[in-house]
C-alpha positions as MATLAB code, in Angstrom:
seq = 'XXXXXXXXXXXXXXXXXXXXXXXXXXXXXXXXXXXXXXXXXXXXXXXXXXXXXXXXXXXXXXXXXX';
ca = [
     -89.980   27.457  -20.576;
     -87.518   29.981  -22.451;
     -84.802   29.603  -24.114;
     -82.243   29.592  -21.642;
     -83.630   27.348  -19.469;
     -84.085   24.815  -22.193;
     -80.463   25.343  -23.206;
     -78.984   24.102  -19.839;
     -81.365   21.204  -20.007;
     -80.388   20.303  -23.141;
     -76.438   20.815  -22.230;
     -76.804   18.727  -19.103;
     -78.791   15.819  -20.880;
     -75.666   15.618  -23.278;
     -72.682   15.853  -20.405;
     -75.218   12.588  -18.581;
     -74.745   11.047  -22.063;
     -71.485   11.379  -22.459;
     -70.375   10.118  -19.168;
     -72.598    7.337  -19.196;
     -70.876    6.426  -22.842;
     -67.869    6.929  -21.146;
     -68.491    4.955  -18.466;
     -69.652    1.857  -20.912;
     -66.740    2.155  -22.661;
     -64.336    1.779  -19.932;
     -66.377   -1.176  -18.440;
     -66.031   -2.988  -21.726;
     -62.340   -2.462  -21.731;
     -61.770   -3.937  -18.081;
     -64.371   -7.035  -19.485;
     -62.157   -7.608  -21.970;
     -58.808   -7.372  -20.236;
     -60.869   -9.809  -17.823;
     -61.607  -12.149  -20.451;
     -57.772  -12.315  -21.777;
     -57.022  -12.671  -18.206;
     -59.271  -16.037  -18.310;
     -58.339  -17.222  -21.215;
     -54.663  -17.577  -20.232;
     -55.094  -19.484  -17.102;
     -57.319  -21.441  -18.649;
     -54.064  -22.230  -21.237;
     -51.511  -21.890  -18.433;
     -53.830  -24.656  -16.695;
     -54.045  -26.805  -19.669;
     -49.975  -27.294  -19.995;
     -50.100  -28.190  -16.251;
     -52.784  -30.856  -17.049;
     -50.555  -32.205  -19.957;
     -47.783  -32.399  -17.598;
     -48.995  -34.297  -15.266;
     -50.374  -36.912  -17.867;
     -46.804  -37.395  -19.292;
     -45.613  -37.934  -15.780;
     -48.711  -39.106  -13.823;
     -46.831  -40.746  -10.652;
     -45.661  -37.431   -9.291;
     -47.590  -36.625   -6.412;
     -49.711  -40.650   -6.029;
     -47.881  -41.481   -2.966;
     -46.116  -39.955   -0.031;
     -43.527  -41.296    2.020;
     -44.384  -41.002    5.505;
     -41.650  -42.765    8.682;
     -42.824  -42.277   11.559;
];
């Protein structure tokens, strides 16, 4: 193989490495933004919980006339 030949190799290996880091790094971001995402409904969910347990008759019974 010459030289040339084994310079594009080498120079295409690296651009495949970089993307792929690239790629990973931009995954992890949108995992984490994910992960913030859950964590506040999970809190957002929590407060509704707590809500109800202060006021736990809303929503027992319905009035129905018929």
């Amino acid at each position: 193989m010459d030289i040339a030949a084994l310079s594009i190799a080498l120079s295409q290996m690296n651009v495949r490495q970089e993307a792929s880091v690239s790629i990973m790094k931009k995954t992890i971001n949108q995992a984490e933004s994910n992960g913030e995402g859950v964590v506040k409904m999970l809190q957002d969910s929590s407060v509704k919980a707590m809500e109800q347990s202060v006021r736990p008759h809303i929503g027992r019974s319905i009035d129905v006339k018929l």
